[in-house]
C-alpha positions in Angstrom: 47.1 43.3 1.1 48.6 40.4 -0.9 47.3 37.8 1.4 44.0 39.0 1.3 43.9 39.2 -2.1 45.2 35.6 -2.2 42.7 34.1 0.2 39.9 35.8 -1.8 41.3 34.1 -4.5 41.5 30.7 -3.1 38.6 31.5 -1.5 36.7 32.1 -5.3 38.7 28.8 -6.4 36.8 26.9 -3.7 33.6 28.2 -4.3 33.2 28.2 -8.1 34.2 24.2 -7.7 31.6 23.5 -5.2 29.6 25.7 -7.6 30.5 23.3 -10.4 29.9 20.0 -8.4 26.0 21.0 -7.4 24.8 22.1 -11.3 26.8 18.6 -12.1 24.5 17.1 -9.6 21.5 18.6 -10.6 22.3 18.1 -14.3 22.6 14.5 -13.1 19.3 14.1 -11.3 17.4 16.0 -13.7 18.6 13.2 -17.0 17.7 10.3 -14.0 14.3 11.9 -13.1 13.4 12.3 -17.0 15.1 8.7 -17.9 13.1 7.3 -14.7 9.9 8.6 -16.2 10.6 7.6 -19.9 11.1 3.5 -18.4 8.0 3.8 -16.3 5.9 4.9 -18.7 7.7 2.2 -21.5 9.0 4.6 -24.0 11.2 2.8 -26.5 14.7 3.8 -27.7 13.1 4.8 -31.0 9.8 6.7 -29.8 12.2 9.2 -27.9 11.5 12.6 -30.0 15.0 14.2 -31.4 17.1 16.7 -29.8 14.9 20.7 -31.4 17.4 22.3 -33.3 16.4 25.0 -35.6 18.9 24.8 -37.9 18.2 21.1 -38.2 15.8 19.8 -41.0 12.8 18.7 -38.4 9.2 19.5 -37.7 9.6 21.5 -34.2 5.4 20.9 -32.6 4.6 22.8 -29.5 1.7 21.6 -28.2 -0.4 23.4 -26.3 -2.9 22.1 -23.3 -1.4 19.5 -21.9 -1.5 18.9 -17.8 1.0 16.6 -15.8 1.2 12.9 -16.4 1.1 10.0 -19.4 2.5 10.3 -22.5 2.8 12.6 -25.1 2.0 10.6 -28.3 3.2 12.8 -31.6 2.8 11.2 -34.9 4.5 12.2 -38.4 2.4 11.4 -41.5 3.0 11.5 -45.3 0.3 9.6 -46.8 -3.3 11.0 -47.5 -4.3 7.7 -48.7 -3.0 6.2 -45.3 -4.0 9.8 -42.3 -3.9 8.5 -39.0 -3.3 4.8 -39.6 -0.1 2.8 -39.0 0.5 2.6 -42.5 0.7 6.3 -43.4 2.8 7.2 -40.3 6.1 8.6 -40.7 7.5 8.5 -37.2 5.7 8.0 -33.8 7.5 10.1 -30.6 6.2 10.1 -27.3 7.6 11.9 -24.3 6.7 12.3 -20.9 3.7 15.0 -20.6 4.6 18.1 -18.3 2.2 21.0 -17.1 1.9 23.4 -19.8 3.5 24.1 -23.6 5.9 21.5 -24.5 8.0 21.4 -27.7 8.8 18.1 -29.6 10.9 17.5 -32.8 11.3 15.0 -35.3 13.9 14.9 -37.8 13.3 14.7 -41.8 14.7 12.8 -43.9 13.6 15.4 -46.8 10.7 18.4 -47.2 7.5 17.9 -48.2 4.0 17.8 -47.1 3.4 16.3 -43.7 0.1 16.3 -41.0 1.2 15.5 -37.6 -1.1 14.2 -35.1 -0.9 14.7 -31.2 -2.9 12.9 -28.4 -2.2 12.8 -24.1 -2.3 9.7 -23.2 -3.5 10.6 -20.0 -3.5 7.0 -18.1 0.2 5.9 -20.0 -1.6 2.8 -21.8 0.2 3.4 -25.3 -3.5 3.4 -26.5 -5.7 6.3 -27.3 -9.0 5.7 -25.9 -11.9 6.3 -28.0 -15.8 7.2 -27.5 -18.2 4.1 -29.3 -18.3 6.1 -32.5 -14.7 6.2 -32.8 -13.9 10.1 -31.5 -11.0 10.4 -29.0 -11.8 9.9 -25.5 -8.1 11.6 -24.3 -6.9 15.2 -25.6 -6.3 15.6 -29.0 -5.1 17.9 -31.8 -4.2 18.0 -35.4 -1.9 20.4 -37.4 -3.3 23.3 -38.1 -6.1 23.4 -35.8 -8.9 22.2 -38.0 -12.5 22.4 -36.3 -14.0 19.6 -36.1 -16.7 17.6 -38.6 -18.2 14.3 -38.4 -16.3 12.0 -39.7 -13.2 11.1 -39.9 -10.6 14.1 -40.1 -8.5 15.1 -43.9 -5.2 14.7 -44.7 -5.8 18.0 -46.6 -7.4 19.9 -43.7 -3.9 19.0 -41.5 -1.4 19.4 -44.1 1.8 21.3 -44.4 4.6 22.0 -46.4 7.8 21.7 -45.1 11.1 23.9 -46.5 15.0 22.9 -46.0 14.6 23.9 -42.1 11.6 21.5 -41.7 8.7 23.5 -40.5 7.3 25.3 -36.8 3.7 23.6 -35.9 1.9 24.5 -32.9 -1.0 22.1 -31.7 -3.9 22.9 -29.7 -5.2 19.7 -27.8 -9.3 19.6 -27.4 -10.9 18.4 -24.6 -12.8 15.2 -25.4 
């Protein structure tokens, strides 16, 4: 009985490190498959969007409508003088896009109000394409959803306030 109980045991021992090595492995192939993807599609060091932690000052954005492929361009903006221009922009993420819902988070330095713009750079050119009167040509999506006018879109219409926890935004790309 005791040597049963011992090669179960070892047994157990055996298995839980071969256990062990394949999630290492997987863990592994799964930070090289994303890392791969990050180099071939040219995202820099400082575009990389933070690690979501809800207990973290940050603006968490799940966006919404996304399919396989490009880049996921999220932008952080402050000024309403400045809305969608270089100059007005916060921070500028971009990950790899995946199939489906995916959730992207930028750290703040402090709370107050923000607009955050998201575009799928569907062909990975680092440029958002746009129609001869300026409108987007790749999906597209502002905080808090606001229907589209002609013109140019508001700071106002975006905006959010942000508390000591940063704020939860989801964005729903449109269709060009």
């Amino acid at each position: 009985m005791k040597t049963m109980k011992s090669k179960m045991l070892q047994q157990l021992s055996v298995f839980s490190r071969q256990l062990a090595w394949v999630l290492a492995l997987g863990l592994l192939i799964n930070a090289q498959a994303h890392s791969d993807a990050d180099e071939s599609l040219n995202i820099r060091p400082d575009e990389v969007p933070d690690v979501c932690n809800a207990e973290l000052a940050q603006i968490r954005v799940t966006v919404n409508g996304l399919a396989p492929g490009g880049i996921l361009n999220v932008e952080l903006y402050d000024d309403p003088e400045h809305f969608l221009f270089k100059k007005g922009r916060v921070r500028k993420v971009r990950t790899a896009a995946a199939e489906g819902p995916q959730e992207v988070c930028i750290n703040l330095e402090q709370p107050g109000i923000y607009a955050v713009a998201a575009y799928h750079d569907l062909d990975g050119n680092r440029k958002l394409r746009k129609r001869w009167n300026m409108l987007p040509r790749e999906p597209f999506g502002l905080s808090n959803n606001p229907e589209q006018h002609v013109g140019f879109p508001k700071f106002s219409d975006s905006a959010f306030t942000t508390n000591s926890l940063g704020a939860d935004i989801v964005i729903d790309l449109k269709q060009p």
